[in-house]
Backbone as CSV, one residue per row, in Angstrom:
resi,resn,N_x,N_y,N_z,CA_x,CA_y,CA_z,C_x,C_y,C_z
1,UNK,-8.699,17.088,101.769,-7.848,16.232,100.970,-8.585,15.869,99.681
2,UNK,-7.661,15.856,98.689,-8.384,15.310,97.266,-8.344,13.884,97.046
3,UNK,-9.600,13.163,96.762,-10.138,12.152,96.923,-9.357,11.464,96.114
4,UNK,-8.991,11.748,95.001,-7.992,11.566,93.856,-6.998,11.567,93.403
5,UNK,-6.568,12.513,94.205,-5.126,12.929,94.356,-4.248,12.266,95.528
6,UNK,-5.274,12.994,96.579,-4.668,12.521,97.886,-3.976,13.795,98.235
7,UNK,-3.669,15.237,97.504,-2.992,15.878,98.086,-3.756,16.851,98.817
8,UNK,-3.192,17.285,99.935,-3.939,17.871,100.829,-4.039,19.586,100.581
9,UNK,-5.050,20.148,100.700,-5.755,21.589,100.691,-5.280,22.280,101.566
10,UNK,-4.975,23.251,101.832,-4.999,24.292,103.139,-5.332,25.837,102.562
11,UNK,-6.322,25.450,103.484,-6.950,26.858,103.628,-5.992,28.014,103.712
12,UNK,-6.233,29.339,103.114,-5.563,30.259,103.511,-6.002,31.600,104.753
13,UNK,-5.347,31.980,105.443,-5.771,32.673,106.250,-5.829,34.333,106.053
14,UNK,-5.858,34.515,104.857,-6.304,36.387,104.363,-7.618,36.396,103.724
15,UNK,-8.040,35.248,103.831,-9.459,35.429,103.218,-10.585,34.716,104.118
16,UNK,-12.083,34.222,104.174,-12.669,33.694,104.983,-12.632,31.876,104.076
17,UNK,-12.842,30.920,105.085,-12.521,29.994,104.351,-13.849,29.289,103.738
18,UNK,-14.715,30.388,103.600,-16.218,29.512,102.757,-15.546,30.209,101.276
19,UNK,-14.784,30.989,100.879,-14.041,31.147,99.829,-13.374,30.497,99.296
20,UNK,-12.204,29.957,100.121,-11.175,29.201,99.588,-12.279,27.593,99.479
21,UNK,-13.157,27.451,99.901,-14.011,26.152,99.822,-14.704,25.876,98.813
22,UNK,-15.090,27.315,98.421,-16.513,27.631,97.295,-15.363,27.490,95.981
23,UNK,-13.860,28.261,96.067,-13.586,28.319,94.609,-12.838,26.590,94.566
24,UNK,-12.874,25.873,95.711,-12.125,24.428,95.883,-13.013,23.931,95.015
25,UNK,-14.256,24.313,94.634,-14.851,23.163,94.091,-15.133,23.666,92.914
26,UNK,-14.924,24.691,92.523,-14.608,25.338,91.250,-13.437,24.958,90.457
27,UNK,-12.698,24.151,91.299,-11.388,23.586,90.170,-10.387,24.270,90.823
28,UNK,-10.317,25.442,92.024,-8.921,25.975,92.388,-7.879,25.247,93.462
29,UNK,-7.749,23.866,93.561,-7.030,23.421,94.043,-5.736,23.661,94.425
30,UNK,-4.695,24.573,93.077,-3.094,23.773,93.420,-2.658,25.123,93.517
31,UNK,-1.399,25.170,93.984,-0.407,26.732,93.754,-0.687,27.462,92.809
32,UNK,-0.426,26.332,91.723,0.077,27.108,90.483,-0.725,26.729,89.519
33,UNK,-1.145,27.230,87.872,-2.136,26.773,86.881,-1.437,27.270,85.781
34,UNK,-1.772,26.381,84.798,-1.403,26.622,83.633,-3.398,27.244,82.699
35,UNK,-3.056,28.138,82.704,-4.422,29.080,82.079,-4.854,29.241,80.850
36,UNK,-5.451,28.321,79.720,-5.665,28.476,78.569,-6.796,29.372,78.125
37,UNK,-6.661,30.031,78.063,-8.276,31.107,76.916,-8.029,30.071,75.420
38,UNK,-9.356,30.028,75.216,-10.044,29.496,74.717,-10.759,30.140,73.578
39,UNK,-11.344,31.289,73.954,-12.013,32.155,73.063,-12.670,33.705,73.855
40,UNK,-12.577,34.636,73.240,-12.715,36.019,73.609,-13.816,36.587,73.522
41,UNK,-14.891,37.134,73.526,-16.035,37.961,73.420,-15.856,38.979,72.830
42,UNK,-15.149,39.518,74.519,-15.155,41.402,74.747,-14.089,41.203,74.990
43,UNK,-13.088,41.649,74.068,-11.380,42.140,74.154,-11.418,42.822,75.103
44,UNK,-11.804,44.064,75.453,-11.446,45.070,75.962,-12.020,44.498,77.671
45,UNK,-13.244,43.554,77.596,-12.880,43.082,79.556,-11.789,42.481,79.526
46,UNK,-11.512,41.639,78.699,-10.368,40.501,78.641,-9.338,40.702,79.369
47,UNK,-8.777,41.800,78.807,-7.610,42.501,78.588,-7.639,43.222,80.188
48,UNK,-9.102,44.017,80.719,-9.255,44.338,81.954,-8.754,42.814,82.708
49,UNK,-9.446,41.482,82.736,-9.296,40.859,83.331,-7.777,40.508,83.463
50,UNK,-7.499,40.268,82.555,-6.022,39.921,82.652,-4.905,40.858,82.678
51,UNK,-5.192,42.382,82.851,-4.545,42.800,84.019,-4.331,42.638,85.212
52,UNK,-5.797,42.295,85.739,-5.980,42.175,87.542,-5.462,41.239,88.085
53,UNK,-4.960,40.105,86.893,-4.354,38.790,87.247,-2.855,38.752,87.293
54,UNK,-2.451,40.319,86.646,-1.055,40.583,87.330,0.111,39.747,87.216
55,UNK,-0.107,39.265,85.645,0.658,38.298,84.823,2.078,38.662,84.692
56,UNK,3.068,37.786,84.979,4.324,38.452,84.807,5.169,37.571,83.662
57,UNK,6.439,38.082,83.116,7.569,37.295,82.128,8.804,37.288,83.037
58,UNK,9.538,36.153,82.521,11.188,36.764,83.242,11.743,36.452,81.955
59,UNK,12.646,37.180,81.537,13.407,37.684,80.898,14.598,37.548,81.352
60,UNK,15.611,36.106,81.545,16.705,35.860,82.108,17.327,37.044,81.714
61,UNK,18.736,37.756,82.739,19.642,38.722,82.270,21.180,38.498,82.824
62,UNK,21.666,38.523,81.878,23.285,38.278,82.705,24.104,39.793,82.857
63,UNK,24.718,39.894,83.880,25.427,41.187,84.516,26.592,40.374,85.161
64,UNK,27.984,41.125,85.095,28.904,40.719,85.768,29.802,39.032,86.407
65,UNK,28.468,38.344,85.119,28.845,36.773,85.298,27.356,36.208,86.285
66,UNK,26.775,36.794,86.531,25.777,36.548,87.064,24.374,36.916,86.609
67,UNK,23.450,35.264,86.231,22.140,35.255,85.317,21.328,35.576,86.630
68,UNK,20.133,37.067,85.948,19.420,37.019,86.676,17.976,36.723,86.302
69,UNK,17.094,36.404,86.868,15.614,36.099,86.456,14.910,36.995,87.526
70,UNK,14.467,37.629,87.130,13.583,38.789,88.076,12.394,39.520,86.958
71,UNK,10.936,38.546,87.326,9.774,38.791,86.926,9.437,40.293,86.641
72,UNK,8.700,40.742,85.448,8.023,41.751,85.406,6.491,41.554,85.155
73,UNK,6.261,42.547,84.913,4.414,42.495,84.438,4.471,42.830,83.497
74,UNK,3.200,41.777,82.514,3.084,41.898,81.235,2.876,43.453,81.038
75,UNK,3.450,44.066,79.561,2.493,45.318,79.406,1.007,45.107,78.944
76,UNK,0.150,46.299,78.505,-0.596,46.270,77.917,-0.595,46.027,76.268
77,UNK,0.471,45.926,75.894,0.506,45.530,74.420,1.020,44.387,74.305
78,UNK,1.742,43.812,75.451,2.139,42.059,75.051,0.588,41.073,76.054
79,UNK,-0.051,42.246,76.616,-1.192,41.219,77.121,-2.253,41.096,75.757
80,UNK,-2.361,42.221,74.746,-2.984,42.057,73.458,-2.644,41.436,72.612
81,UNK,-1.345,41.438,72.605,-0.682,40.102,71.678,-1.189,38.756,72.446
82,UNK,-1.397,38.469,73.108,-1.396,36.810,73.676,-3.204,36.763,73.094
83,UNK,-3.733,37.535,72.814,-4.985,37.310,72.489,-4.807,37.195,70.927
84,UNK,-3.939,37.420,70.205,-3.927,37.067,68.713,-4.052,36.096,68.087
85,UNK,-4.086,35.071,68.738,-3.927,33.741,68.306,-4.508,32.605,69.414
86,UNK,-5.819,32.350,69.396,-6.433,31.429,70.346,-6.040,29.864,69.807
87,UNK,-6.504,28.919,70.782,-5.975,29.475,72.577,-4.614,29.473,72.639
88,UNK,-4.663,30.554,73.655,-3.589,30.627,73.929,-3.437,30.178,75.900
89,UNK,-2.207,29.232,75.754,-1.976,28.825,77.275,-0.837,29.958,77.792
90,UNK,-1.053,30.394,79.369,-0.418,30.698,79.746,-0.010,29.996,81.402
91,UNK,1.380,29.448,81.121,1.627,28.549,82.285,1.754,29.197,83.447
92,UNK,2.026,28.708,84.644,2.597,29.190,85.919,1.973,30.072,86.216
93,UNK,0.743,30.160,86.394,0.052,31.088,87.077,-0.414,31.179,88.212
94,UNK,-0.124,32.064,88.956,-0.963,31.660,90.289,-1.959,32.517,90.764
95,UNK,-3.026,31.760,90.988,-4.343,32.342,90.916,-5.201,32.781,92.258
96,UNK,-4.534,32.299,93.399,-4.852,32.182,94.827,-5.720,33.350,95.011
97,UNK,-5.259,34.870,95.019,-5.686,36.030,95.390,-6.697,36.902,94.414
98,UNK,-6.424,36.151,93.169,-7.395,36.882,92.128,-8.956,35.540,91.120
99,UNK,-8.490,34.266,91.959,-9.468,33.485,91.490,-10.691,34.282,90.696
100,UNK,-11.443,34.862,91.598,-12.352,35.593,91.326,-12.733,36.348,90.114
101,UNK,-11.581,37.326,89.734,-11.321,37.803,88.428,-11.977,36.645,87.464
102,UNK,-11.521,35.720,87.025,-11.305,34.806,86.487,-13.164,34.017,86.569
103,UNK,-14.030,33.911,87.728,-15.232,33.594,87.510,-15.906,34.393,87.567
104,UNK,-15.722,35.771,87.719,-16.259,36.670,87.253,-16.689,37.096,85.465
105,UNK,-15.349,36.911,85.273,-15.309,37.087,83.509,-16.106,35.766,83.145
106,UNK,-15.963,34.688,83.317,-16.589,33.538,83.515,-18.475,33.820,83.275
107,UNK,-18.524,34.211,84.561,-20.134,34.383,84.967,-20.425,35.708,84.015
108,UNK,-20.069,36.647,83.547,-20.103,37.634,82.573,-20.114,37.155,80.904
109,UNK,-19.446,36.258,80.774,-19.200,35.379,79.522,-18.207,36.447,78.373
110,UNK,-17.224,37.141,79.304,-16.394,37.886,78.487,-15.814,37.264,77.689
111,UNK,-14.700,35.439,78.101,-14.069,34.985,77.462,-14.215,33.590,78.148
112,UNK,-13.677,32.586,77.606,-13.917,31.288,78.146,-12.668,30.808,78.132
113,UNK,-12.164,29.925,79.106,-11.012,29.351,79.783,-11.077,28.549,80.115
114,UNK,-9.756,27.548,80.315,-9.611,26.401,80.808,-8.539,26.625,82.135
115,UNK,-8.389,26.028,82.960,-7.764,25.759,84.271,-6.901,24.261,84.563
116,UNK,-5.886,23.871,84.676,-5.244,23.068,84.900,-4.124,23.305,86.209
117,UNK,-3.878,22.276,86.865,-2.567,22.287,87.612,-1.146,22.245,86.759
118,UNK,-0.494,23.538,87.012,0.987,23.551,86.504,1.896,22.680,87.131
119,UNK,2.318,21.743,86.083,3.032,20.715,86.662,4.810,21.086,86.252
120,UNK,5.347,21.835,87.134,6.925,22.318,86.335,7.242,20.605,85.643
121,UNK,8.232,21.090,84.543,8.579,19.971,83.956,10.449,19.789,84.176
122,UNK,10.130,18.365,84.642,11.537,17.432,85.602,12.790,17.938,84.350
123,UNK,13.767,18.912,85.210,15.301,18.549,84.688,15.964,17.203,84.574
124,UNK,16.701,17.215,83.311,17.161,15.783,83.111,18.746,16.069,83.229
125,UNK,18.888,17.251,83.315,21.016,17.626,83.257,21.154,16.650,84.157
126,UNK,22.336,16.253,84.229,23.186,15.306,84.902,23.996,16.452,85.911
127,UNK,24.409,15.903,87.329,24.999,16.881,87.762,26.356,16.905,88.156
């Protein structure tokens, strides 16, 4: 449990849990993160890294009266664009399975980042 929060942790069971413990105290607490780069080094790990992180867009689409939202993966030329202009945040990320990526590039000093909990932001429509 977070001392601060109060919200409670759970371990995941595809990995061993001195992992999910070791990156707990690294800041990987929540579902989801909003991911700011900060500044770049080496473009070209960058760009490795943030493939492996398997970043996606949705691109609402309407068909037949019906909006759909169905995620893709960034390409390789809109993951180079997001590096054009530091920092750049990228919200809703979820980092569970690829943490690592991420302190790897870290411990390498490819690029430097910030980590936050993605907090979706409250609808106000009336219903």
């Amino acid at each position: 449990m977070n001392k601060q929060t109060g919200k409670l942790f759970h371990l995941g069971s595809a990995v061993p849990p001195e992992r999910d413990l070791d990156l707990y105290d690294r800041g990987y607490q929540f579902d989801s993160y909003d991911l700011t780069i900060l500044a770049v080094r080496d473009r070209e790990k960058t760009l490795q890294a943030l493939r492996k992180l398997r970043l996606t867009v949705v691109e609402p689409t309407e068909e037949h009266g019906v909006v759909w939202k169905i995620p893709r993966g960034l390409t390789n030329a809109e993951l180079a664009e997001l590096l054009q202009r530091l920092p750049r945040e990228l919200p809703a990320v979820s980092l569970y399975f690829v943490a690592e990526v991420l302190e790897d590039a870290r411990s390498a000093g490819h690029f430097t980042f910030h980590i936050q909990e993605h907090v979706a932001p409250v609808s106000t429509s009336g219903g």
